[in-house]
DSSP file (Angstrom, degrees, kcal/mol; ACC not computed):
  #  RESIDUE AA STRUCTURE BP1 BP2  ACC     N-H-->O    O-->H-N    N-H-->O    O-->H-N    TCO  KAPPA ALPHA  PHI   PSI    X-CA   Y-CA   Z-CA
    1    1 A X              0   0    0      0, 0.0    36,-0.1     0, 0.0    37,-0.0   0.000 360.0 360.0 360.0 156.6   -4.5  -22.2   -6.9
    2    2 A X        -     0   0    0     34,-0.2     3,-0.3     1,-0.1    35,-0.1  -0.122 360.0-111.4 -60.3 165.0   -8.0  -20.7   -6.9
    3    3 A X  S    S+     0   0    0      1,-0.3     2,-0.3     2,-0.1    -1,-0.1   0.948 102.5   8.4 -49.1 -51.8  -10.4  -22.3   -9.4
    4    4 A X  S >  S-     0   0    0      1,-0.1     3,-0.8     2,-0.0    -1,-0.3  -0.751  70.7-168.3-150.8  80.8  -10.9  -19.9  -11.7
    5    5 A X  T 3  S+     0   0    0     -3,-0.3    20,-0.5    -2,-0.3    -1,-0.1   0.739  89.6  60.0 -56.0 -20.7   -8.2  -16.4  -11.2
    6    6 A X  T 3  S+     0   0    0     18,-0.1    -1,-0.3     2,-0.1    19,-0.1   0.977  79.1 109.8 -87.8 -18.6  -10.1  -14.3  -13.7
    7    7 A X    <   -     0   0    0     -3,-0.8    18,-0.1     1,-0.2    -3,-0.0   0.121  44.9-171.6 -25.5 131.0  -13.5  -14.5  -11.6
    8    8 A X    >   +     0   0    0      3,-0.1     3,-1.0     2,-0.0    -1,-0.2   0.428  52.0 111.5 -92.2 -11.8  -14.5  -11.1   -9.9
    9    9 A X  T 3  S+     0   0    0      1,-0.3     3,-0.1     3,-0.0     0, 0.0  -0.443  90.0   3.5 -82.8 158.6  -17.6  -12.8   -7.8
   10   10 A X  T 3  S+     0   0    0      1,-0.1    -1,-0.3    -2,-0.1     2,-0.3   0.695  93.0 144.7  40.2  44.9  -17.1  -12.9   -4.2
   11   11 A X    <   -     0   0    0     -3,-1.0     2,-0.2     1,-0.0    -1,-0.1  -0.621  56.0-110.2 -88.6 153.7  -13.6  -10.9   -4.3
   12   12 A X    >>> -     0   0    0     -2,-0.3     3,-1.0    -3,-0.1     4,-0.8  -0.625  24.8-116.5 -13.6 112.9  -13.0   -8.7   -1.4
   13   13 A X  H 3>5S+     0   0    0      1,-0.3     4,-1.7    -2,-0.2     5,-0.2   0.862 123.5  54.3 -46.5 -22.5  -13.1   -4.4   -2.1
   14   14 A X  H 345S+     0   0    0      2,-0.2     4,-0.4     3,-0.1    -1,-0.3   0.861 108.2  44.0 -93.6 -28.2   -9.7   -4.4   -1.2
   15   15 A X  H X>5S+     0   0    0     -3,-1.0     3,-3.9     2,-0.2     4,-3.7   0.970 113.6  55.0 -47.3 -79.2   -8.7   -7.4   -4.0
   16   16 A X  H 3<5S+     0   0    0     -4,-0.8     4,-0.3     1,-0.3    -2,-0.2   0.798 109.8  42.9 -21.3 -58.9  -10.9   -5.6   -6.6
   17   17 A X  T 3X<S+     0   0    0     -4,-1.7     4,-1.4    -5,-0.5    -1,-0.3   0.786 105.6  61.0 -82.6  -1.2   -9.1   -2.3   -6.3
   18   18 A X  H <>>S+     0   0    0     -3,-3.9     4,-2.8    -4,-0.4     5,-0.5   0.847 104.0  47.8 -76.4 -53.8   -6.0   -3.6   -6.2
   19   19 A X  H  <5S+     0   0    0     -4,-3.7    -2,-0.2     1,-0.2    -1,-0.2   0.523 104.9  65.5 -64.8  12.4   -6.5   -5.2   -9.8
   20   20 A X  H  45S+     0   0    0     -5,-0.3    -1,-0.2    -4,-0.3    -2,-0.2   0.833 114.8  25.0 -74.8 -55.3   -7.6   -1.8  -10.6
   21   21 A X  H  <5S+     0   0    0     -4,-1.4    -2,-0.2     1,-0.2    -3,-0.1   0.898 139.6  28.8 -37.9 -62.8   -4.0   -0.4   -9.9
   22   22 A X  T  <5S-     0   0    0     -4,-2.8    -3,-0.2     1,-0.2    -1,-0.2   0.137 105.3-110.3-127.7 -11.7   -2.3   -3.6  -10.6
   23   23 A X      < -     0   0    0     -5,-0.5    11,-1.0    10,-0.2    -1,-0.2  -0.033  34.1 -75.1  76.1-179.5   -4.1   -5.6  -13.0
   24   24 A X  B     -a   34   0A   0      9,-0.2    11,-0.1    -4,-0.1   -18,-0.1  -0.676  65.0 -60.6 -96.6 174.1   -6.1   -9.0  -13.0
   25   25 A X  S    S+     0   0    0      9,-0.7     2,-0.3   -20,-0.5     9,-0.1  -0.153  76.3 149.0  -0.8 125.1   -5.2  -12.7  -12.8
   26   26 A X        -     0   0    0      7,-0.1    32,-0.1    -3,-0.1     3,-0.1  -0.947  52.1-134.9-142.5-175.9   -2.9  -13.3  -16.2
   27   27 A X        +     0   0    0     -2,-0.3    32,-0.2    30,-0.1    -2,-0.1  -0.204  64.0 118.7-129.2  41.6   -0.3  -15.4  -17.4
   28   28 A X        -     0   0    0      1,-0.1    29,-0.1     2,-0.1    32,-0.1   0.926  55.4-152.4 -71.8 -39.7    1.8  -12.6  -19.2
   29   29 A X        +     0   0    0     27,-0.3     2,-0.4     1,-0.1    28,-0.2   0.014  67.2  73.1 110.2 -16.7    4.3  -12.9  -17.5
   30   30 A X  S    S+     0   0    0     26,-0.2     2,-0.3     2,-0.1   133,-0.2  -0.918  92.3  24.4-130.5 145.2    5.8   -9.1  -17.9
   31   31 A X  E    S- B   0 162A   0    131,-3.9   131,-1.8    -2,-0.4     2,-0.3  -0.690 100.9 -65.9 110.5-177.9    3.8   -6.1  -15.8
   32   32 A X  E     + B   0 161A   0     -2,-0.3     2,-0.3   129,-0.3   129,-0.2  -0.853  41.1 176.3-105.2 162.8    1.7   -6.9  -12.7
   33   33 A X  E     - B   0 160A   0    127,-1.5   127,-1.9    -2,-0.3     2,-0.4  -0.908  23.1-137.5-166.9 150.6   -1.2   -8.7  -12.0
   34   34 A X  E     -aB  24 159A   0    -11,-1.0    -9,-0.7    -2,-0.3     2,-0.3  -0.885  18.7-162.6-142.5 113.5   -2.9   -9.4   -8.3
   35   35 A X  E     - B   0 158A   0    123,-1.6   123,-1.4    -2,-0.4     2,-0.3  -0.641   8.2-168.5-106.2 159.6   -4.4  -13.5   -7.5
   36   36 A X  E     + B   0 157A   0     -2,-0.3     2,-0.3   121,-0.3   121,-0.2  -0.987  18.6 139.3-130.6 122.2   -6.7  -13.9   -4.7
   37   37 A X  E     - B   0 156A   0    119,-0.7   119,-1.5    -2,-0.3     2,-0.5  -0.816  55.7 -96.2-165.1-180.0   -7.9  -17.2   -3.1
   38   38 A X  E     - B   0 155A   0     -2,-0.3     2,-0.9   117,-0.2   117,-0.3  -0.662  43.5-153.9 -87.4 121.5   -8.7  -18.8    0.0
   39   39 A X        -     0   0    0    115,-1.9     6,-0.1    -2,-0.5    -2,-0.0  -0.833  22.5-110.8-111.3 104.7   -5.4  -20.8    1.2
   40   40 A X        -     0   0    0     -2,-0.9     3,-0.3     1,-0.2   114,-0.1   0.083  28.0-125.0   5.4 129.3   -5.6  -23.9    3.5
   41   41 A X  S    S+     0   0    0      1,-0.2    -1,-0.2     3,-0.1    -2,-0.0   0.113 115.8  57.5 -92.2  16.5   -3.9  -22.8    7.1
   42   42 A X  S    S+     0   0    0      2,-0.0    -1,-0.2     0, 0.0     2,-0.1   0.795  86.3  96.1 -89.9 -43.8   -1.6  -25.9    6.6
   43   43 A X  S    S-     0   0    0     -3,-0.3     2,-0.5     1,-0.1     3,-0.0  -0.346  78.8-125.6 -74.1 125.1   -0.4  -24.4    3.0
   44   44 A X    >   -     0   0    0      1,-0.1     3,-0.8    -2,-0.1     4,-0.3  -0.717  12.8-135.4 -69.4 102.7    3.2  -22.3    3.3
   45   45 A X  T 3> S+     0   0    0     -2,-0.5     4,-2.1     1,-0.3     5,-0.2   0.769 103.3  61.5 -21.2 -46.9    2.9  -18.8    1.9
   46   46 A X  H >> S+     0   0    0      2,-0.2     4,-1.7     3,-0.1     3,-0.8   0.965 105.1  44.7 -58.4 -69.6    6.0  -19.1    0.2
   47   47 A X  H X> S+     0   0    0     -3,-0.8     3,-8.0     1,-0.2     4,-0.7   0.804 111.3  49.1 -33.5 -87.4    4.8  -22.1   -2.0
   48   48 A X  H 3> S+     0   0    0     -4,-0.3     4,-1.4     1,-0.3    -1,-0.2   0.663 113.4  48.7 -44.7 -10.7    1.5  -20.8   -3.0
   49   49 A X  H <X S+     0   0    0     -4,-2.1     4,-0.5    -3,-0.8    -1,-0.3   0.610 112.6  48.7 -86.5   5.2    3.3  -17.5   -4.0
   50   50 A X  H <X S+     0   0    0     -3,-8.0     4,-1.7    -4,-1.7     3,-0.3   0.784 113.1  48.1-100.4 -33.4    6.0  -19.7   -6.0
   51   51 A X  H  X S+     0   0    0     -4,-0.7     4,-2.1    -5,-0.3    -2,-0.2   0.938 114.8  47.6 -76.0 -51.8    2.9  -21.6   -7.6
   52   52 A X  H  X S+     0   0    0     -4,-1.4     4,-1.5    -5,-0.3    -2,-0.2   0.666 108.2  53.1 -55.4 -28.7    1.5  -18.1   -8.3
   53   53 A X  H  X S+     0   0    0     -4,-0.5     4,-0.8    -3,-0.3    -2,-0.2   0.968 109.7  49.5 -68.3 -90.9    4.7  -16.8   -9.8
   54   54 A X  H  < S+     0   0    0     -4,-1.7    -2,-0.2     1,-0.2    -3,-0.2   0.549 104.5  53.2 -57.5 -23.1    4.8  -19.7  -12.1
   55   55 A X  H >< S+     0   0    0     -4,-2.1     3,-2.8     1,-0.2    -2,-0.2   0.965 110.5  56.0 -94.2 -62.5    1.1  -19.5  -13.5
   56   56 A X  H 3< S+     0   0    0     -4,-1.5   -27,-0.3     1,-0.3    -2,-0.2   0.710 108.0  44.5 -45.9 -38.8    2.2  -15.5  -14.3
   57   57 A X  T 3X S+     0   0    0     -4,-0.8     4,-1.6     1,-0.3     3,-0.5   0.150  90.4 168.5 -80.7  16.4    5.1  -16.4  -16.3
   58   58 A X  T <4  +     0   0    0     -3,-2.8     3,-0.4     1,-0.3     4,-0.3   0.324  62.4   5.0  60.4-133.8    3.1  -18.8  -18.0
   59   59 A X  T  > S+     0   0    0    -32,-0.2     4,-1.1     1,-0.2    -1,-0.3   0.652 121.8  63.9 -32.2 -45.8    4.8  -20.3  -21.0
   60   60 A X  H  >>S+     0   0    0     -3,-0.5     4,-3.4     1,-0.2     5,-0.8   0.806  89.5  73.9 -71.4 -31.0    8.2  -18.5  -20.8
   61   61 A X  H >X5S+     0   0    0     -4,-1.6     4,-4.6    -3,-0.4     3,-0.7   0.945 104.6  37.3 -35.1 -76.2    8.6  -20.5  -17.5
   62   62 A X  H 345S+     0   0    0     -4,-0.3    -2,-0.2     1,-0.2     4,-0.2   0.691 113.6  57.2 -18.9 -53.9    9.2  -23.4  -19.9
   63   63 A X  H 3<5S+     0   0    0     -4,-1.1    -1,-0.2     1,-0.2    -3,-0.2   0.687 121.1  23.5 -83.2 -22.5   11.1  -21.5  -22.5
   64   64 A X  H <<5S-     0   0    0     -4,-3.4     4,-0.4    -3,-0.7    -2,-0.2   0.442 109.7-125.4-111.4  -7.5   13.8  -20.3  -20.2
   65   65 A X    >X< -     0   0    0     -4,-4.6     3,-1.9    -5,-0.8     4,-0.8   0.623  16.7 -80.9 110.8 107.7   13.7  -22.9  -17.5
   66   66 A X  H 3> S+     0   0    0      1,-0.2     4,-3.0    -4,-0.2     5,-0.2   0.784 122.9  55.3  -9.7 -63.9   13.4  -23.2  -14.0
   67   67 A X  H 3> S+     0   0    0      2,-0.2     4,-4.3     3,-0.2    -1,-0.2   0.869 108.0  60.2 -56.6 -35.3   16.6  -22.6  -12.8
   68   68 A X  H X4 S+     0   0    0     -3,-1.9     3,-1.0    -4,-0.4     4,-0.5   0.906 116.7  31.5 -38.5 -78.6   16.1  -19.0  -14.9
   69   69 A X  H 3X S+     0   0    0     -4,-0.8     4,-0.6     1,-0.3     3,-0.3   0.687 122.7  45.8 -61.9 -38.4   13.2  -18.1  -12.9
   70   70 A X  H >< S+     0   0    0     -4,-3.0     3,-1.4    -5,-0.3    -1,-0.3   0.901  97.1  84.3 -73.4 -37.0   14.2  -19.8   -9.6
   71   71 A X  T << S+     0   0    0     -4,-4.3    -1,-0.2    -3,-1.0    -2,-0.1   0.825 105.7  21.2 -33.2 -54.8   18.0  -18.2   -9.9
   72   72 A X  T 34 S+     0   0    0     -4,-0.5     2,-0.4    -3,-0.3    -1,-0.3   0.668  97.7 128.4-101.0  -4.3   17.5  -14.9   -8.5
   73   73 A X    <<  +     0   0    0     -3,-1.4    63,-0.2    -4,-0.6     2,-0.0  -0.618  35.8 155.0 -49.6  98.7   13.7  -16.0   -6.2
   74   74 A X        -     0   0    0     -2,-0.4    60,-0.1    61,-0.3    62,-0.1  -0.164  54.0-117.4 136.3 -46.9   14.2  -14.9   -2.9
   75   75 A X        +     0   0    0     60,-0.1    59,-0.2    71,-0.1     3,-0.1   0.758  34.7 174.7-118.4 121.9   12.4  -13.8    0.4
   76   76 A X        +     0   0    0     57,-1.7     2,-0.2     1,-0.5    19,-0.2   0.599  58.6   1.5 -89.8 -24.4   13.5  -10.3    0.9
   77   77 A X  E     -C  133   0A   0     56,-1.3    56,-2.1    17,-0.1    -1,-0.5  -0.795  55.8-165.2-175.1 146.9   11.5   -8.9    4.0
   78   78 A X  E     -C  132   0A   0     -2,-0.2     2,-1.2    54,-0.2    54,-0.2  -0.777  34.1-119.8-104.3 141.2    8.7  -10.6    6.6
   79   79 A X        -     0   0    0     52,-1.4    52,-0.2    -2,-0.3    53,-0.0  -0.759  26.0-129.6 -99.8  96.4    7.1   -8.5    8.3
   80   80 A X        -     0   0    0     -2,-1.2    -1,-0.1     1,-0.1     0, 0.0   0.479  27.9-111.9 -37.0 170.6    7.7   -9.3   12.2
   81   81 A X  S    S+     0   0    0      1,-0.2    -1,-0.1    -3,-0.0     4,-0.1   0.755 112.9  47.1 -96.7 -11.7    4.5   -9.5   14.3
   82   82 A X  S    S+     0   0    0      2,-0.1    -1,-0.2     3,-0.0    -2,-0.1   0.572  82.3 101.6 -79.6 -17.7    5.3   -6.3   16.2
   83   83 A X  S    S-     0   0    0      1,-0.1     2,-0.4     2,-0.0    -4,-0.0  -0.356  84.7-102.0 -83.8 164.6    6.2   -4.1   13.5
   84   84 A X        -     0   0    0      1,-0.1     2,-1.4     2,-0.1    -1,-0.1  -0.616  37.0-103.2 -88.2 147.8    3.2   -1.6   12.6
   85   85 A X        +     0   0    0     -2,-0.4     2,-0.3    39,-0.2    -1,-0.1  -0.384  65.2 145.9 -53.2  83.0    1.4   -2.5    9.9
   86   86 A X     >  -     0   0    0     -2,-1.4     4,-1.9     1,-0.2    34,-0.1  -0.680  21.7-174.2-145.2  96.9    2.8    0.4    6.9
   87   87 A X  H >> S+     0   0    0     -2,-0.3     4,-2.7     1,-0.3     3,-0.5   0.969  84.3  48.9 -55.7 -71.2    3.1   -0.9    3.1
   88   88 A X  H 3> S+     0   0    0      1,-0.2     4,-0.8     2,-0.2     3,-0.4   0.782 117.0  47.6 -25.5 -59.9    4.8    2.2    1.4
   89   89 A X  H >> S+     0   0    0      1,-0.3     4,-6.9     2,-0.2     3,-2.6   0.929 110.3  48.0 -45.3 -60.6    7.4    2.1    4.4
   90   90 A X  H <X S+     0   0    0     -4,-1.9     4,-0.6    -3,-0.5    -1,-0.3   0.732 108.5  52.9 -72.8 -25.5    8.2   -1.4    4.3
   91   91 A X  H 3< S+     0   0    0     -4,-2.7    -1,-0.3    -3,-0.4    -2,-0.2   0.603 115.8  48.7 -81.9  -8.8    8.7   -1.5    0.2
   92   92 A X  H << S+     0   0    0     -3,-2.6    -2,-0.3    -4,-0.8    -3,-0.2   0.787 101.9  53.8 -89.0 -28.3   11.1    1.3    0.9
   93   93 A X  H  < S+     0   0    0     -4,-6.9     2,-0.4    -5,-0.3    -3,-0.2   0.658  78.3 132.1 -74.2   4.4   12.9    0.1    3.3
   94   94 A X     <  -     0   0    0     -4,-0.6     6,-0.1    -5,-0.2     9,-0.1  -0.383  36.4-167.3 -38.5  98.5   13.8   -3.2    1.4
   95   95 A X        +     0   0    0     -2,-0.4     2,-0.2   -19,-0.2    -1,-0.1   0.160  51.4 111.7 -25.3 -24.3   17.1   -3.6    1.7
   96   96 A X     >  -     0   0    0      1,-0.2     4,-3.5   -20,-0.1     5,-0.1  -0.562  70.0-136.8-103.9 124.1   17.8   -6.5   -1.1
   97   97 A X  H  > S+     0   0    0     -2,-0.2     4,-1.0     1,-0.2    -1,-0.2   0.960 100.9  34.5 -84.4 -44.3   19.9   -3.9   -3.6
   98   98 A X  H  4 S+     0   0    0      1,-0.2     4,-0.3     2,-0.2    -1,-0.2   0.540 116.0  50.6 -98.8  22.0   17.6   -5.8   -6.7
   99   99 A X  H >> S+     0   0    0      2,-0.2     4,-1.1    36,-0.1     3,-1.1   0.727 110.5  53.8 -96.7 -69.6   14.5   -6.4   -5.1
  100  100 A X  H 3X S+     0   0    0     -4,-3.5     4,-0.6     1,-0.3    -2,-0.2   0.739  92.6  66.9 -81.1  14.4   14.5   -2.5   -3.9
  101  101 A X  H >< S+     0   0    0     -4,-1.0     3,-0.6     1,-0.1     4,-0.3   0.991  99.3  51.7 -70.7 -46.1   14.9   -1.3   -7.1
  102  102 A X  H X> S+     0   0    0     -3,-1.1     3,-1.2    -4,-0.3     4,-0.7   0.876  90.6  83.6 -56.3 -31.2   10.9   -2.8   -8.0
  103  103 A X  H >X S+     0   0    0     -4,-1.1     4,-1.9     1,-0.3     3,-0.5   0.731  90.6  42.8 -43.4 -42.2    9.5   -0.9   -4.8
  104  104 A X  H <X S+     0   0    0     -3,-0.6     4,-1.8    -4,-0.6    -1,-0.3   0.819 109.9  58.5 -56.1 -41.4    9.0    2.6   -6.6
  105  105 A X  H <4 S+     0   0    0     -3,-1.2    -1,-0.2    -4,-0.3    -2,-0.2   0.349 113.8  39.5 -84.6   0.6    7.6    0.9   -9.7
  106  106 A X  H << S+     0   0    0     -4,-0.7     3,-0.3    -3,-0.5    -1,-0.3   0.611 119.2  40.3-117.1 -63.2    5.1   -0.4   -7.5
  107  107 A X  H  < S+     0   0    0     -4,-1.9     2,-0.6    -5,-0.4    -2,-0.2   0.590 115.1  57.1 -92.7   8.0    4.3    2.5   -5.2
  108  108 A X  S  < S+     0   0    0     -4,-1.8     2,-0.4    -5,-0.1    -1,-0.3  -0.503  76.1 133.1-137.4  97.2    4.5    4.9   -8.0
  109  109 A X    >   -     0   0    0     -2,-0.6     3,-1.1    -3,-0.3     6,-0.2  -0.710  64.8 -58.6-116.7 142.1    2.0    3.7  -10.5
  110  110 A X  T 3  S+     0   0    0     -2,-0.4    -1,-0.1     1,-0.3     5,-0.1  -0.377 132.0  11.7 -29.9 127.9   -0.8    5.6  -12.6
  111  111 A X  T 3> S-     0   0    0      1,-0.1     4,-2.6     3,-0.1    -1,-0.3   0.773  86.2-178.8  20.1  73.6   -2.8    7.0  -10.5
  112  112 A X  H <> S+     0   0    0     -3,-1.1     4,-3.2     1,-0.2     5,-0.1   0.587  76.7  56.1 -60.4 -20.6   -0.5    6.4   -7.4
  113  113 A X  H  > S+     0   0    0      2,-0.2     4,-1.9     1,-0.2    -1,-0.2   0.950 111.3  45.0 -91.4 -45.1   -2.6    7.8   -4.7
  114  114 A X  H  > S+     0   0    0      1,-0.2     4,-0.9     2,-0.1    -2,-0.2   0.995 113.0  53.2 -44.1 -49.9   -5.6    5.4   -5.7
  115  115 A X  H >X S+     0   0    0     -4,-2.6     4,-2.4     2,-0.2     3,-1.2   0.964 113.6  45.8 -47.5 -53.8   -2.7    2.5   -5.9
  116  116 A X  H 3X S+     0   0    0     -4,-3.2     4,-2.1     1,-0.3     5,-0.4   0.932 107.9  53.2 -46.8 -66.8   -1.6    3.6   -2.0
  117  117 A X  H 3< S+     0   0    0     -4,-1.9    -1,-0.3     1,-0.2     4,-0.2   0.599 114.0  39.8 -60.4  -2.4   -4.8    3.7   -0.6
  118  118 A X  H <X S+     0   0    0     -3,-1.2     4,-2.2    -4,-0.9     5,-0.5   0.757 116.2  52.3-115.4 -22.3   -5.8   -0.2   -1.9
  119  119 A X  H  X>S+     0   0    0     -4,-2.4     4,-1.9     1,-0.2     5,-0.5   0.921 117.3  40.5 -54.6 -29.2   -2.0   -1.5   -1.0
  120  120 A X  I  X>S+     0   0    0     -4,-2.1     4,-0.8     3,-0.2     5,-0.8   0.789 116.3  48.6 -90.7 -19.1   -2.7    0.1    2.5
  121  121 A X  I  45S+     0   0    0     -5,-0.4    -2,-0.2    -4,-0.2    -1,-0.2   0.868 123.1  34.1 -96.5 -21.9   -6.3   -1.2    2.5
  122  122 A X  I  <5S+     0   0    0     -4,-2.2    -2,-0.2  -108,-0.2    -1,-0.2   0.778 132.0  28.5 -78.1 -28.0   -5.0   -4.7    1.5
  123  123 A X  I  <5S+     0   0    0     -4,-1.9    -3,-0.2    -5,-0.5    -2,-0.2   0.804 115.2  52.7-104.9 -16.2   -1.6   -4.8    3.5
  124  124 A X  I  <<S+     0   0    0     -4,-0.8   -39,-0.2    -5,-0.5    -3,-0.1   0.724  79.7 125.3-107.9 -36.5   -2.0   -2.6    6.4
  125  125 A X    > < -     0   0    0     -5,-0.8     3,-1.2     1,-0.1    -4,-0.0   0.017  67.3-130.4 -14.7 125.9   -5.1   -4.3    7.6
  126  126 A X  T 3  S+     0   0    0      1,-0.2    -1,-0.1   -41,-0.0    -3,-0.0   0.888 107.8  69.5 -10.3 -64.7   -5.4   -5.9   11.4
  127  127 A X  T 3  S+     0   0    0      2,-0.0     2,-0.3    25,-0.0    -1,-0.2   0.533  77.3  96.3 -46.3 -35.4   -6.6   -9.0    9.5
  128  128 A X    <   +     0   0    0     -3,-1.2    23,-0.3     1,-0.2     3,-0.1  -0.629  40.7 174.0-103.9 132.8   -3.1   -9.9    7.9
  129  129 A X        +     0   0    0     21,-3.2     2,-0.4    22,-0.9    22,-0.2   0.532  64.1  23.3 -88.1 -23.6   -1.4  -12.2    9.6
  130  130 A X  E     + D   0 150A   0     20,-0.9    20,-2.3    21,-0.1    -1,-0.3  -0.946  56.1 175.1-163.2 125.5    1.8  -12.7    7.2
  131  131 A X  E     + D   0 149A   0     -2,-0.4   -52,-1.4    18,-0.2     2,-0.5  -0.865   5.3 168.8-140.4 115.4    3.2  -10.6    4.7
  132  132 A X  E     -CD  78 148A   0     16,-2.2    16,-1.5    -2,-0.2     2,-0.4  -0.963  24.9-141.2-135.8 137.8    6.2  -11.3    2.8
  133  133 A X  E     -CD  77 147A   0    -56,-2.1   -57,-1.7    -2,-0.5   -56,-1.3  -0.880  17.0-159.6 -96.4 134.6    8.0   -9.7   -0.4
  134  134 A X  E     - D   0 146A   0     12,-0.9    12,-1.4    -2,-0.4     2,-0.4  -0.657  16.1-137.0 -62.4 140.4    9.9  -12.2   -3.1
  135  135 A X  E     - D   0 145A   0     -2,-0.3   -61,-0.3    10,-0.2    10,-0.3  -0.875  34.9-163.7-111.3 145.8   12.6  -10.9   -5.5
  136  136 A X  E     + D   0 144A   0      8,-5.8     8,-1.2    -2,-0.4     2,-0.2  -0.804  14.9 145.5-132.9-174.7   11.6  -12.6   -8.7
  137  137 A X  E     - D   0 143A   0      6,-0.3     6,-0.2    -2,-0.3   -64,-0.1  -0.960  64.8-124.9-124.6 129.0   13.4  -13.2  -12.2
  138  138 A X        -     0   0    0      4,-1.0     3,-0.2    -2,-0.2   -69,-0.1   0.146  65.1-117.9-124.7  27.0   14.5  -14.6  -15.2
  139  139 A X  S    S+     0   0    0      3,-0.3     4,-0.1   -70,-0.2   -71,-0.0   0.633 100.4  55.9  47.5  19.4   18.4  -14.1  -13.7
  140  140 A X  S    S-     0   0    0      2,-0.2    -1,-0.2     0, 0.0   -72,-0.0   0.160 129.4 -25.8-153.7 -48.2   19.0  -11.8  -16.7
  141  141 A X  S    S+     0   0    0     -3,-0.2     2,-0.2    -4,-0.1    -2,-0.1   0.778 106.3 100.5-118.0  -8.1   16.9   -8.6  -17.7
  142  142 A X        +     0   0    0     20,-0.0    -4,-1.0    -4,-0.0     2,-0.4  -0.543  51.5 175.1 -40.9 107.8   13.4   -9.8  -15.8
  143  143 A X  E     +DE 137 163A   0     20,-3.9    20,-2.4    -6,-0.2    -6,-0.3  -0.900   6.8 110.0-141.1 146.6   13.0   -8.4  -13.0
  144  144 A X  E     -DE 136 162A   0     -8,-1.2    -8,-5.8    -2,-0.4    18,-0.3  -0.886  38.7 -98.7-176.6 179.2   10.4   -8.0  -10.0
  145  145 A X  E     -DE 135 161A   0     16,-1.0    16,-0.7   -10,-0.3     2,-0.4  -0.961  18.6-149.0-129.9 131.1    8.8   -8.3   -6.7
  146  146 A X  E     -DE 134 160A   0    -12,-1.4   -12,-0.9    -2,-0.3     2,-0.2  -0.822   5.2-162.5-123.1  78.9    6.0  -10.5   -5.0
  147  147 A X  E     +DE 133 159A   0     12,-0.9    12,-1.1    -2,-0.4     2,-0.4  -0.280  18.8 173.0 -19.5 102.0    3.8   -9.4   -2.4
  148  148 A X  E     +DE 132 158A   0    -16,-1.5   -16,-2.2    10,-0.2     2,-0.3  -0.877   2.9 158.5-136.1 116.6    2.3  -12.1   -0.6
  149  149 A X  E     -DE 131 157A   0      8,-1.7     8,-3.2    -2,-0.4     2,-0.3  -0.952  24.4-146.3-145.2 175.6    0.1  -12.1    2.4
  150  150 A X  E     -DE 130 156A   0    -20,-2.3   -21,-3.2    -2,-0.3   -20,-0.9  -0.886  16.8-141.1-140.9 153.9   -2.5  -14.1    4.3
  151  151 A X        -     0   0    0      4,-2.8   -22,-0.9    -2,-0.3    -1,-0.2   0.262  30.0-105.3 -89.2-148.6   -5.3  -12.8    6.3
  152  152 A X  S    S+     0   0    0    -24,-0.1   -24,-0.1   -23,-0.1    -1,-0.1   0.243 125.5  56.6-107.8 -20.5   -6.9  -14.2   10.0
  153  153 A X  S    S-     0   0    0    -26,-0.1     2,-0.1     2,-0.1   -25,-0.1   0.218 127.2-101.7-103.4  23.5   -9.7  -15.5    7.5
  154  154 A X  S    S+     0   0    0      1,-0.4  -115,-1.9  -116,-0.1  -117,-0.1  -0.143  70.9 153.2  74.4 -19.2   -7.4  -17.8    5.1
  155  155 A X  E     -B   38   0A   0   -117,-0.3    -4,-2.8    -5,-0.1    -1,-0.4  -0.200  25.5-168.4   2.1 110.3   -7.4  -15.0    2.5
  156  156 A X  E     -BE  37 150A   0   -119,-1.5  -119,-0.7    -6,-0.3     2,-0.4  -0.926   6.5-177.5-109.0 120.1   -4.3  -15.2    0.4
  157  157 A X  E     -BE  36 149A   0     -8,-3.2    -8,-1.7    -2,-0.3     2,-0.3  -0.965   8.2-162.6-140.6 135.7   -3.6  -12.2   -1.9
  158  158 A X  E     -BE  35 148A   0   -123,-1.4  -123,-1.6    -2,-0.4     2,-0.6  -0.876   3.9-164.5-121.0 133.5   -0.3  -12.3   -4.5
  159  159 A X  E     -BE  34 147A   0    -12,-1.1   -12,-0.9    -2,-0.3     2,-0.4  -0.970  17.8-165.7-137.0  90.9    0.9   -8.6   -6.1
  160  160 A X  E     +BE  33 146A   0   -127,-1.9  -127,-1.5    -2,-0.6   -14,-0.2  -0.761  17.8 177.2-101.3 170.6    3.0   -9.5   -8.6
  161  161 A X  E     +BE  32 145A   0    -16,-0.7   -16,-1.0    -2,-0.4     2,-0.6  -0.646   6.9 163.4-149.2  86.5    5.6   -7.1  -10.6
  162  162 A X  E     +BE  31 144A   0   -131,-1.8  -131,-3.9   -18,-0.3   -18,-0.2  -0.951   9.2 161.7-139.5 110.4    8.0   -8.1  -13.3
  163  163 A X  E       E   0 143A   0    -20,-2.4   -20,-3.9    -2,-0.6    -2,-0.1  -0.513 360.0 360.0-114.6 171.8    9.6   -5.6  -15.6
  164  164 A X              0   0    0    -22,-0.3    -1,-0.1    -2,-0.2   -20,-0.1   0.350 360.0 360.0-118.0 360.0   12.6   -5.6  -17.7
């Protein structure tokens, strides 16, 4: 994980305004909140968003367990290397019956048209090479979605979402 999530220096416009939408780095565990850091081309996007996923649910990881969290975790859609690049579409068309229930709660946020334009200026990008959504958990009233993609320039960015 990056050094130090709550840092704003050297972030990317497209980070920033997503944690405008979406919130910053935390460990609340309930809500959203959007991690940033430069990822190793060795390291598998799935891990670091499963490491990322555990530092948001911080503590409650502990208190309900592994197996909670892991029970209902996921990978619900990749995005093929042909398809065009189009967030909003691709969080509706999720398929995964509890996975697409978070997509609206995501694309329709406080001041949704600012939220679109920084998911499309983070996801839609040339630059992303991998993008993949996570159904997250606690396998009983927790539930959410995990946005994870990786740039051409090792740029990693995590959108996480976990309501009850």
């Amino acid at each position: 994980m990056a050094s130090d999530p709550e840092t704003t220096e050297g972030k990317p416009s497209y980070v920033t305004d997503l944690e405008a939408a979406y919130g910053a780095p935390s460990q609340a565990g309930f809500g959203s909140a959007v991690f940033f850091t430069a990822l190793d081309p060795d390291k598998d996007l799935e891990q670091a968003a499963l490491e990322y996923y555990r530092y948001f649910v911080g503590d409650l990881w502990e208190r309900y367990g592994e197996d909670a969290w892991m029970g209902p975790w996921k990978e619900v859609y990749a995005r093929n290397a042909d398809t065009s690049p189009d967030i909003a579409a691709e969080l509706q068309g999720i398929t995964d019956s509890h996975a697409w229930l978070s997509a609206p709660m995501i694309l329709d946020v406080e001041n949704a048209e600012a939220a679109r334009q920084a998911l499309s200026a983070a996801y839609d990008d040339p630059a992303v090479t991998e993008l993949r959504f996570f159904n997250l958990g606690d396998g009983g009233v927790m539930s959410g979605l995990l946005i994870a993609t990786r740039r051409d320039s090792g740029e990693a960015t995590f959108l996480e979402f976990l309501m009850d």
